[in-house]
C-alpha positions in Angstrom: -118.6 -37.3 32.1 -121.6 -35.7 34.1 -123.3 -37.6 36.6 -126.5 -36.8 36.1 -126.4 -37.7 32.6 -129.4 -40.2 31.8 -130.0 -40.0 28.2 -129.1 -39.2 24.6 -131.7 -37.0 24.9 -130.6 -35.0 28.0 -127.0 -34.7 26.3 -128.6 -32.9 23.0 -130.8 -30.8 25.2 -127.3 -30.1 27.1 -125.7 -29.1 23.8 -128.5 -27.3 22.6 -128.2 -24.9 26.0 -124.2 -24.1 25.3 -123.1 -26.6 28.3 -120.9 -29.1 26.3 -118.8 -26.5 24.2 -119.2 -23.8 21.4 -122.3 -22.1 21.1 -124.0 -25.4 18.2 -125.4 -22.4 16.2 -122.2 -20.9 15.9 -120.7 -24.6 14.8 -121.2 -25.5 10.9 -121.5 -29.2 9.2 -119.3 -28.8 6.8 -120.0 -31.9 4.8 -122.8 -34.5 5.6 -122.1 -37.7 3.5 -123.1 -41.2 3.2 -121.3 -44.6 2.6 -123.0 -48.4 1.5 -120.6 -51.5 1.7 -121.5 -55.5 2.2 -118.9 -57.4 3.5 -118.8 -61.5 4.1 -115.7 -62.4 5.9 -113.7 -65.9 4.6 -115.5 -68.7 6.1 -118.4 -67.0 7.0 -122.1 -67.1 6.0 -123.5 -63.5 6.5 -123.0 -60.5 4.5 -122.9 -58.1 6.7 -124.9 -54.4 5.0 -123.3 -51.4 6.6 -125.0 -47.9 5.4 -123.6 -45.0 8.0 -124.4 -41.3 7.8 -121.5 -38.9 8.0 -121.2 -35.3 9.4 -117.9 -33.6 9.2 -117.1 -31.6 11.6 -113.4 -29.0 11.5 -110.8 -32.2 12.0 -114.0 -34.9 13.0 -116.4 -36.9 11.3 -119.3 -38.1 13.1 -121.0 -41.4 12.6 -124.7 -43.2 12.9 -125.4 -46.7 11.1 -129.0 -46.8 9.8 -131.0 -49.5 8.0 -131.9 -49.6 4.7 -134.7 -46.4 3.7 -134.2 -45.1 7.0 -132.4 -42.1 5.3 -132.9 -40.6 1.6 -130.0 -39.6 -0.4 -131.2 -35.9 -0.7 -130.8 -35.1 3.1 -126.7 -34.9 2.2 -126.9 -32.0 -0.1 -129.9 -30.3 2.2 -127.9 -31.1 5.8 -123.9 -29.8 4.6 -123.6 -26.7 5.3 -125.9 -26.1 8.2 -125.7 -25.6 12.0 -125.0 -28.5 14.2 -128.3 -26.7 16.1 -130.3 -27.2 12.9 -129.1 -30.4 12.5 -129.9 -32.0 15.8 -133.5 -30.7 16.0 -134.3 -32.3 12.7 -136.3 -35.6 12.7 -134.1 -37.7 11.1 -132.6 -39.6 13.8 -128.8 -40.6 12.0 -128.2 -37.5 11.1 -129.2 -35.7 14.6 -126.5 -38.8 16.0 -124.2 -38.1 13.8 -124.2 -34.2 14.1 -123.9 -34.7 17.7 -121.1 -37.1 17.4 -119.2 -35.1 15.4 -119.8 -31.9 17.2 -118.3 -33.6 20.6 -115.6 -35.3 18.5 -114.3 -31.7 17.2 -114.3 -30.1 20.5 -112.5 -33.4 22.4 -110.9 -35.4 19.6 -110.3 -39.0 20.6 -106.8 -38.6 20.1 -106.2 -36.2 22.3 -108.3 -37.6 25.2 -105.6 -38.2 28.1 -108.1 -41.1 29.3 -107.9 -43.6 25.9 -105.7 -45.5 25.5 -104.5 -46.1 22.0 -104.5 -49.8 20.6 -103.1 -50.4 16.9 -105.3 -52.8 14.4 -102.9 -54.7 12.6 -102.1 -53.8 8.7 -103.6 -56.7 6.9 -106.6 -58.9 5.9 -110.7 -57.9 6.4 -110.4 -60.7 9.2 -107.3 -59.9 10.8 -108.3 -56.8 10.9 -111.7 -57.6 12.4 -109.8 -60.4 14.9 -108.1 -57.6 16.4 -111.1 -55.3 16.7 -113.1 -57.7 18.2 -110.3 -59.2 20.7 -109.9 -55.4 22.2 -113.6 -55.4 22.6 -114.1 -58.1 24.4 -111.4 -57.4 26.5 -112.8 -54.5 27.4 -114.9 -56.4 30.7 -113.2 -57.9 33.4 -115.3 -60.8 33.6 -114.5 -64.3 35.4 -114.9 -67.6 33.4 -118.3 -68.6 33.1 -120.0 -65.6 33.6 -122.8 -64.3 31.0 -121.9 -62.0 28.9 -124.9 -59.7 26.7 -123.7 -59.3 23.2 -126.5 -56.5 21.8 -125.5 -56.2 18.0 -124.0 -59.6 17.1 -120.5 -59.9 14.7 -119.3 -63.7 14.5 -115.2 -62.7 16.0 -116.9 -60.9 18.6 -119.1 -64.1 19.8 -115.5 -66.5 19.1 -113.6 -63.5 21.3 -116.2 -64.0 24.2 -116.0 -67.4 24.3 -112.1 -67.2 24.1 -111.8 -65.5 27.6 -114.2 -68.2 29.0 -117.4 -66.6 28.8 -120.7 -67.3 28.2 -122.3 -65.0 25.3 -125.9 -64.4 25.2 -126.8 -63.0 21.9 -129.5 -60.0 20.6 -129.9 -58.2 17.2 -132.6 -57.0 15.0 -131.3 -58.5 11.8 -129.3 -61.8 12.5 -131.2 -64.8 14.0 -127.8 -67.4 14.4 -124.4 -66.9 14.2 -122.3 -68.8 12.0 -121.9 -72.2 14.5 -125.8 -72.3 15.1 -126.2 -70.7 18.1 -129.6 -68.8 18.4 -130.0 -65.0 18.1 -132.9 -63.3 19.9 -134.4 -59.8 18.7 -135.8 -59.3 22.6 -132.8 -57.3 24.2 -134.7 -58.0 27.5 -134.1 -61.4 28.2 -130.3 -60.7 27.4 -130.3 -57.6 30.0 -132.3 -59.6 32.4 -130.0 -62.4 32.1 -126.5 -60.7 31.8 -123.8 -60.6 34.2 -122.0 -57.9 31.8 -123.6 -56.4 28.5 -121.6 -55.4 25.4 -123.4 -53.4 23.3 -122.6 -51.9 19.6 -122.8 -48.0 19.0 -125.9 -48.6 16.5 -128.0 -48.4 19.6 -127.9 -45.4 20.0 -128.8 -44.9 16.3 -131.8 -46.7 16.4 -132.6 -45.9 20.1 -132.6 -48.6 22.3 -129.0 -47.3 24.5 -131.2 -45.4 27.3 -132.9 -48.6 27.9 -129.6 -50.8 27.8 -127.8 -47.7 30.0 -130.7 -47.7 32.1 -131.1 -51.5 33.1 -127.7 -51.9 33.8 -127.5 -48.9 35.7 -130.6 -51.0 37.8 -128.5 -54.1 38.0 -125.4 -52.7 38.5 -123.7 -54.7 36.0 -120.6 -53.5 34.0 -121.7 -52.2 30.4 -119.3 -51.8 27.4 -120.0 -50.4 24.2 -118.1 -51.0 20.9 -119.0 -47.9 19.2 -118.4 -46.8 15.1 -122.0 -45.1 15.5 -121.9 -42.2 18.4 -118.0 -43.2 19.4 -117.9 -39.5 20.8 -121.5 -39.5 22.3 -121.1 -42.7 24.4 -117.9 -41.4 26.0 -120.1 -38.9 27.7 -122.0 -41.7 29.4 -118.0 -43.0 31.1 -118.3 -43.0 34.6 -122.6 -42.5 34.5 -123.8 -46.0 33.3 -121.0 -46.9 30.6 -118.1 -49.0 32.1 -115.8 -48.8 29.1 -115.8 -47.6 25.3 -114.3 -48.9 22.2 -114.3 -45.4 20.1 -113.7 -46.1 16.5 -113.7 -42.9 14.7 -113.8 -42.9 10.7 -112.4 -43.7 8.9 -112.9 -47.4 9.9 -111.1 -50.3 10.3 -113.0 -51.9 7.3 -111.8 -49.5 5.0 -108.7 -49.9 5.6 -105.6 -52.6 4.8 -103.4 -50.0 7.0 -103.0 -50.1 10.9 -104.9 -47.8 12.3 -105.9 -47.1 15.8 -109.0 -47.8 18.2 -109.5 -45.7 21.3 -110.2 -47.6 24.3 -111.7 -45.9 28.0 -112.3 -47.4 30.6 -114.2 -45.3 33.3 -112.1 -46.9 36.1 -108.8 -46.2 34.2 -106.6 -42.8 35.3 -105.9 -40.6 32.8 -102.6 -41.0 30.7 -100.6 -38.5 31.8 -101.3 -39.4 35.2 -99.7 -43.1 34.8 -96.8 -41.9 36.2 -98.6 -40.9 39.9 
């Protein structure tokens, strides 16, 4: 949204000064929760361990993943209640990410944003559910067949949705070392980014810190960066248009905790706004 936006840091700092809304001392965390789920799809051979802090926010809830004794139970009953300016000077990174998410989710809810455009996950199974998901992710570049595309944060659809559109993924994460056909998972992000023609990146980097160094290369190598975002969905939208070439926002509740259809919000920093289709 601002040009001159370079880092996560620079958009708390921005927030902090009264530039990006309501006065953050003024604005109160009404809850601050947390939620712990495994889930192995059919057929594969990962259980994927999801723990995400929650900061609700008037009509928003705000969102970081962390890893396991990263956060302590206690810091729910300590944060609820206070400031979003308390909360994002405290030095507990997930809950400063998710403050902050669900600070600029309340003032621009995704729903209203005339630039996403809705796209409707399917009632039905875990893996229908995540086939859908993952399909609108990867559609999110508009690559040509064969090119390389950087996958930081690695979900088996996501790799199958790549390869569907004739692409070539090139897999990083901290956790996984191969995906569930056998193809090799490094931890170094900067053989991917050096490598990439395109990177799509998962919102957890910006929990754990490592987006201003993917926004940053790819700002260097001019190459088109996507991010698939349940951590920080609000927080990367700031970045459309200054680094970030599109955004899958998935505000919670999300999609794996739910049978229903519910609704992903996809931007695009090239796309007109909705109400301007019509021009």
């Amino acid at each position: 949204m601002t040009g001159s936006l370079g880092t996560v840091a620079d958009l708390v700092a921005e927030v902090l000064a009264g530039r990006r809304g309501p006065d953050p001392a003024e604005v109160v965390a009404t809850s601050v929760f947390w939620v712990h789920h495994g889930t192995r799809l059919a057929g594969g051979n990962v259980t994927y361990r999801n723990q995400y802090l929650l900061v609700r926010i008037g009509t928003a809830f705000g969102a970081c993943a962390f890893e396991s004794g990263e956060v302590e139970p206690d810091v729910c009953a300590e944060a609820s209640g206070r400031s979003v300016a308390e909360l994002l000077r405290v030095d507990v990174a997930p809950l400063r990410i998710a403050a902050l998410d669900a600070y600029l989710g309340a003032i621009a809810p995704h729903r209203d944003d005339s630039r996403a455009e809705p796209i409707e996950l399917p009632t039905g199974t875990p893996e229908t559910r995540a086939a859908a998901r993952d399909a609108a992710v990867a559609g999110l570049l508009d690559v040509p067949p064969g090119s390389k595309v950087g996958l930081i944060g690695v979900v088996n659809p996501l790799v199958a949705a790549i390869r569907e559109r004739g692409a070539e993924p090139l897999l990083c994460d901290l956790n996984l070392r191969t995906t569930r056909w056998g193809d090799s998972i490094t931890p170094d992000m900067t053989e991917v980014l050096d490598a990439a023609d395109a990177v799509v990146a998962t919102g957890m980097t910006i929990g754990n810190g490592t987006f201003d160094t993917i926004l940053a290369r790819c700002r260097e190598r001019q190459i088109p960066l996507a991010v698939y975002a349940q951590t920080g969905a609000a927080v990367a939208r700031e970045f459309l248009g200054s680094g970030l070439t599109a955004l899958s926002a998935e505000p919670f509740p999300f999609s794996q905790f739910s049978a229903d259809a519910t609704a992903l919000h996809v931007y695009r920093a090239d796309q007109p706004s909705r109400k301007d289709d019509s021009s």
